[in-house]
C-alpha positions, 0 to 999 in steps of 0.5 A: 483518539482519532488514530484509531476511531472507525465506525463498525462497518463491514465494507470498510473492512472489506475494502481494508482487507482487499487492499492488505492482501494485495500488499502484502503480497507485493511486499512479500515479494520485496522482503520475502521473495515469495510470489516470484520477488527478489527478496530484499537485497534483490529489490534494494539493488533494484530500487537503489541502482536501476531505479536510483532511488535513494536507499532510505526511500527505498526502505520505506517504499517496500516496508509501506508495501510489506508492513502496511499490508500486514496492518491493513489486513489485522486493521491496526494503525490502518490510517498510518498503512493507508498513507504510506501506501498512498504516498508510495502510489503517489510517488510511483505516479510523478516518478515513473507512471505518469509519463506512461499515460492513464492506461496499464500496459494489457497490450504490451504496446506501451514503454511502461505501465500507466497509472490507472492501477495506481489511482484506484488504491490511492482512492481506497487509501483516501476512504481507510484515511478519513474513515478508519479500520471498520469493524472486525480491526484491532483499531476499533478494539483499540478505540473502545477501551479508550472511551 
């Protein structure tokens, strides 16, 4: 099954790991509250008041960040975490980030954050999507009992 297929290769896996860390992390700051988040209600109160996202896009942004990371760092349904997580990076871009210029805020002189962060995880979303897990996945072990 295409889902699952990936060649044994070890940058992919690299680069699938690097971007589950990073997440995770934010994912886990948007349902745990760790690393300085607000949890989940905190987030959603966020999202849904401040940001008027609508609720349902709310709750799919921060499960494709927390669960999306959490599949990205084991490798299983890679390609599935990978678009969700790209769709998010692309709504952040039209919705918020794109008015802000290509350049992050590092100088605080700017309204908001650019989209230059944004463009670089669409990219290693656009590589795990077409080319799957690599090695070290669950989705290759998958792939390999189906042959």
């Amino acid at each position: 099954m295409r889902l699952f297929a990936t060649p044994k290769d070890f940058v992919l896996t690299i680069a699938r790991l690097i971007l589950g860390i990073v997440f995770f992390m934010h994912g886990a700051q948007k349902v745990l509250g760790w690393f300085g988040g607000y949890g989940y209600t905190g987030t959603m109160h966020a999202f849904t008041h401040m940001m008027h996202i609508p609720a349902p896009f709310a709750f799919l942004a921060i499960m494709a960040e927390f669960l999306g990371g959490l599949g990205l760092i084991v490798g299983l349904l890679t390609r599935i975490a990978a678009l969700g997580i790209g769709i998010e990076m692309l709504v952040a871009i039209f919705m918020f980030h794109g008015r802000n210029g290509l350049f992050m805020n590092w100088s605080g002189t700017q309204k908001g954050e650019g989209y230059e962060y944004h463009l670089l995880v669409l990219a290693l979303c656009l590589v795990l999507f077409v080319k799957g897990a690599g090695a070290a996945s669950i989705d290759r072990l998958i792939a390999r009992q189906q042959v």
